[in-house]
C-alpha positions in Angstrom: 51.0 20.3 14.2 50.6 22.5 11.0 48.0 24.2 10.3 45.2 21.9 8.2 43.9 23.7 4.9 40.2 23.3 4.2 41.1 21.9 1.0 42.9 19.1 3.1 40.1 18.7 5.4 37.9 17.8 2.3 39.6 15.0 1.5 40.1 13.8 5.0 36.6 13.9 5.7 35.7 12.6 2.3 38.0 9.6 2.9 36.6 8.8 6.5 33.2 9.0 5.9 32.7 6.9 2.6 35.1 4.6 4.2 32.5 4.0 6.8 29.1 4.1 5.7 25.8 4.8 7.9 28.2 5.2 10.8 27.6 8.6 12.8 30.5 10.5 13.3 30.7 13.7 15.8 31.9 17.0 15.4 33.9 16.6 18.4 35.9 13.8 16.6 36.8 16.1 13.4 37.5 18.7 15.5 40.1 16.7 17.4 41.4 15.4 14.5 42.0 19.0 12.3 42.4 21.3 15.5 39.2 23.1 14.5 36.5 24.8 15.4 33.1 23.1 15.5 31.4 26.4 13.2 34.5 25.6 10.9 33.6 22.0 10.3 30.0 22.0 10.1 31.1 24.5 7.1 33.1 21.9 5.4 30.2 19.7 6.3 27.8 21.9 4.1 30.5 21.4 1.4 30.6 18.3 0.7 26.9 18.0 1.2 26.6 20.0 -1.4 29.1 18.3 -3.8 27.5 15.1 -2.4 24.6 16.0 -4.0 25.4 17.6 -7.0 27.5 14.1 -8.5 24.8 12.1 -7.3 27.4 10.1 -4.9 25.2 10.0 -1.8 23.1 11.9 1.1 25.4 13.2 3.7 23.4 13.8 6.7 23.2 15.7 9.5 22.1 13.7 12.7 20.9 15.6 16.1 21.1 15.0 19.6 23.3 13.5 22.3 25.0 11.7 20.3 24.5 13.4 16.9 26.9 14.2 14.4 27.3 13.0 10.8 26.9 10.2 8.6 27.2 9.4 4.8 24.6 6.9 3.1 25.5 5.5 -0.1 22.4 5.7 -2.6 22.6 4.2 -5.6 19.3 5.1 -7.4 17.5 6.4 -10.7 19.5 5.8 -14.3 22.8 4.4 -11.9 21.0 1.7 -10.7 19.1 0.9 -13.3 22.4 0.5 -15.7 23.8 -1.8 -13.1 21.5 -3.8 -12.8 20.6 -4.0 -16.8 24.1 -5.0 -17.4 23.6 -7.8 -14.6 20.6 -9.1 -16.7 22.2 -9.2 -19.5 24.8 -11.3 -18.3 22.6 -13.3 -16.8 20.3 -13.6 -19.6 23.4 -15.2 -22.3 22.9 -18.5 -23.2 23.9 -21.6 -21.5 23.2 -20.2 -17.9 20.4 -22.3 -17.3 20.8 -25.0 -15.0 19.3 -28.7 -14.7 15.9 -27.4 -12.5 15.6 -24.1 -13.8 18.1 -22.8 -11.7 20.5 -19.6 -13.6 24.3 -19.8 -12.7 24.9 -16.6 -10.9 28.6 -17.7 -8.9 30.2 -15.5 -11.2 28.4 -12.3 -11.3 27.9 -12.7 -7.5 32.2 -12.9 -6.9 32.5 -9.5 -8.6 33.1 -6.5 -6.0 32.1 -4.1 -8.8 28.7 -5.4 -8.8 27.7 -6.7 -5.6 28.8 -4.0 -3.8 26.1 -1.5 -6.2 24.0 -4.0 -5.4 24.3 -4.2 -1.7 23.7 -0.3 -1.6 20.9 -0.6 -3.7 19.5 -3.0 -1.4 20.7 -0.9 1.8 19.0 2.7 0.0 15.1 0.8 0.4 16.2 0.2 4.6 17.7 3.0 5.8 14.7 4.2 7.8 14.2 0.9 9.0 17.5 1.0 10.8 17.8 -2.8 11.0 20.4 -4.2 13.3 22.1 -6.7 11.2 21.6 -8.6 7.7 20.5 -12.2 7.5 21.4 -14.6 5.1 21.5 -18.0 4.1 24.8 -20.0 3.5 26.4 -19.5 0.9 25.8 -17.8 -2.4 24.1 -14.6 -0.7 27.0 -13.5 1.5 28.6 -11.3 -0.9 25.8 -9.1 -1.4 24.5 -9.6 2.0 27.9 -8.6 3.3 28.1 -5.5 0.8 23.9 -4.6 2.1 25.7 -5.2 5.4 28.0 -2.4 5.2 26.6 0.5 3.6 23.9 -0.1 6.9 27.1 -0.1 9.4 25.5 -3.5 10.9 26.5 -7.1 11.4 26.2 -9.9 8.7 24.7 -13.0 10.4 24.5 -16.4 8.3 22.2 -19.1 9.1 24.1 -22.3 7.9 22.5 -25.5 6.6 23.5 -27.2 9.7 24.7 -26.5 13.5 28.7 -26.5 14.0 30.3 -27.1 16.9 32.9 -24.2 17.4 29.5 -22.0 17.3 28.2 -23.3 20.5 24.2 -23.7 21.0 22.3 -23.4 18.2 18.3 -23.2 17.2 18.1 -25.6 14.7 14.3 -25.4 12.8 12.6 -27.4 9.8 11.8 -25.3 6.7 10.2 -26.6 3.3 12.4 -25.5 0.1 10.2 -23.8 -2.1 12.6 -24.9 -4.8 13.2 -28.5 -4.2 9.6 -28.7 -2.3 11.4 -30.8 0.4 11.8 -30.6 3.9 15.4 -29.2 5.2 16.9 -28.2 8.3 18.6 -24.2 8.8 20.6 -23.5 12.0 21.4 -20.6 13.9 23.5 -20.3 16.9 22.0 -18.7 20.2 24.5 -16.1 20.4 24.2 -14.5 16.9 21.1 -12.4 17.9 19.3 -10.7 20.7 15.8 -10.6 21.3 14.1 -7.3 20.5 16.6 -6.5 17.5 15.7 -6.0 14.2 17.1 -8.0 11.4 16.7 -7.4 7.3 16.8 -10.9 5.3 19.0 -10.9 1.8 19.5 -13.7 -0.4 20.5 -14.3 -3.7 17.5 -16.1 -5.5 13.6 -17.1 -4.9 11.3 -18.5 -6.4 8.6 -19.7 -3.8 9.8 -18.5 -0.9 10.5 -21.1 1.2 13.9 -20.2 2.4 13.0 -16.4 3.2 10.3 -18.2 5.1 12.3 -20.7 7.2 14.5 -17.3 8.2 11.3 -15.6 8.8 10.3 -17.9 11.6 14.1 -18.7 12.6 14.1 -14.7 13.6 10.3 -15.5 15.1 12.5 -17.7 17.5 14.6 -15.2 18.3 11.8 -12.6 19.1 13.5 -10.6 16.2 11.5 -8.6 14.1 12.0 -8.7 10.2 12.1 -5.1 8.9 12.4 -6.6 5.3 13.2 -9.4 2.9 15.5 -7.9 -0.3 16.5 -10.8 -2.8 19.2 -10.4 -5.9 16.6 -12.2 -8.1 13.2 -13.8 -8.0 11.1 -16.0 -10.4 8.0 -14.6 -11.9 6.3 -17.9 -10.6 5.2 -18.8 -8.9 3.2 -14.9 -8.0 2.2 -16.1 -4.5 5.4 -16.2 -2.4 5.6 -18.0 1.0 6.4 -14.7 2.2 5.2 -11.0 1.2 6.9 -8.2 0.6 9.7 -9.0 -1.1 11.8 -6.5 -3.2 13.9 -8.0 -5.7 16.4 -6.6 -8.3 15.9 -8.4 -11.0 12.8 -10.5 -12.3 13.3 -13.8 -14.2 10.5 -13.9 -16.3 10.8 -17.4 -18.5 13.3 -20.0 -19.3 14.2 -21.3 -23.1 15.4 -24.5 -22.6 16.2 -24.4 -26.4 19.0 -21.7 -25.6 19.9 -22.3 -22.3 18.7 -18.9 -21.2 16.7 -17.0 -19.2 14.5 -14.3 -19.9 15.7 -11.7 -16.9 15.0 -7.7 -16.7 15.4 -5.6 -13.6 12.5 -5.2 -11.2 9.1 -2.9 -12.1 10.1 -0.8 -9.0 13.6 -0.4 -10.4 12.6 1.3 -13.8 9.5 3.2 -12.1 
């Protein structure tokens, strides 16, 4: 094989490790791959660590140990992700968005890759240390940004659906009461999703009591899961007390003109802090 330019290397590297976010990648593996030297790489590391950091286009970090190596973490933070998630208010906020119930048509905005996958690594950047095992979400308007949170952690997306299905084998099936239709329903979760002892963060698309972060709450109690945190796209201003605490959301829908159609929506305090 010819010899590999550092230059070439660069881009390699660059190309595999955003490609594959959170997962840890060895020396050893680079060093098969270029025919170099471990000194040589951890060089190129420092490189684009360095150019990493400079463009603001994510931590690349060094991990220790037996199974160490290194890993690139998409964070999507400061003026970046508040002008993402301004321009989603601001689509969400034009008139005639308002549904029958107070409900805000997001479909749209939530089938763009542009902006759900920004928002997924916004989400992601507030768990990282948390190191949860695998997203949860509810069928069906949260996968997208549950499956983009999903992979900047490197973990599994697992959807609890509405009802048990058959090609999904045993299921847990619990009663939960819909903070926005203030009824009782019924989520599902098949037994072989999760394991006891793992650790799960929750992501949906909308809340405005909480009910359906709770129901997932105590369909992971089930599972002897712990929740390591509940991250939501948007969330009403009221109620203020949620059936479940802790919530970070990215954007805050303060009031609705029925007048207009339209909702008054900015991004989160914590977002502009």
């Amino acid at each position: 094989m010819d010899r590999i330019r550092r230059n070439e290397r660069l881009a390699a590297m660059t190309r595999i490790l955003t490609a594959a976010p959170n997962h840890i990648f060895t020396l050893s593996h680079f060093c098969e791959m270029f025919g170099a030297a471990k000194s040589t790489l951890s060089e190129d590391i420092d490189i684009l660590r360095e150019v990493f950091a400079q463009f603001h286009l994510g931590h690349l970090e060094t991990v220790t140990g037996a199974a160490g190596g290194v890993r690139y973490r998409p964070i999507l933070v400061g003026e970046e992700a508040r002008a993402c998630m301004e321009t989603v208010a601001q689509m969400l906020s034009s008139p005639g968005r308002v549904l029958p119930g107070g409900f805000v048509y997001m479909a749209d905005v939530l089938s763009r890759p542009d902006l759900v996958e920004k928002m997924g690594m916004i989400m992601a950047s507030q768990y990282y240390r948390q190191e949860p095992d695998f997203v949860l979400t509810m069928e069906t308007k949260g996968i997208p940004v549950a499956l983009m949170a999903a992979k900047a952690l490197d973990v599994p997306l697992v959807i609890v659906r509405r009802d048990s299905k058959v090609y999904e084998g045993p299921a847990v099936n619990i009663n939960y009461l819909s903070g926005s239709a203030g009824r009782v329903e019924t989520m599902s979760l098949s037994r072989r999703a999760v394991k006891e002892g793992q650790r799960a963060l929750i992501v949906d698309d909308f809340m405005r009591a909480g009910g359906t972060a709770r129901g997932m709450v105590d369909m992971m109690r089930e599972f002897a899961v712990t929740v390591v945190g509940i991250s939501v796209v948007m969330a009403t201003r009221e109620p203020q007390k949620k059936r479940v605490e802790g919530v970070k959301s990215l954007l805050m829908m303060e009031q609705v003109d029925d007048a207009q159609e339209c909702a008054v929506i900015h991004p989160s305090d914590w977002l502009l802090q």
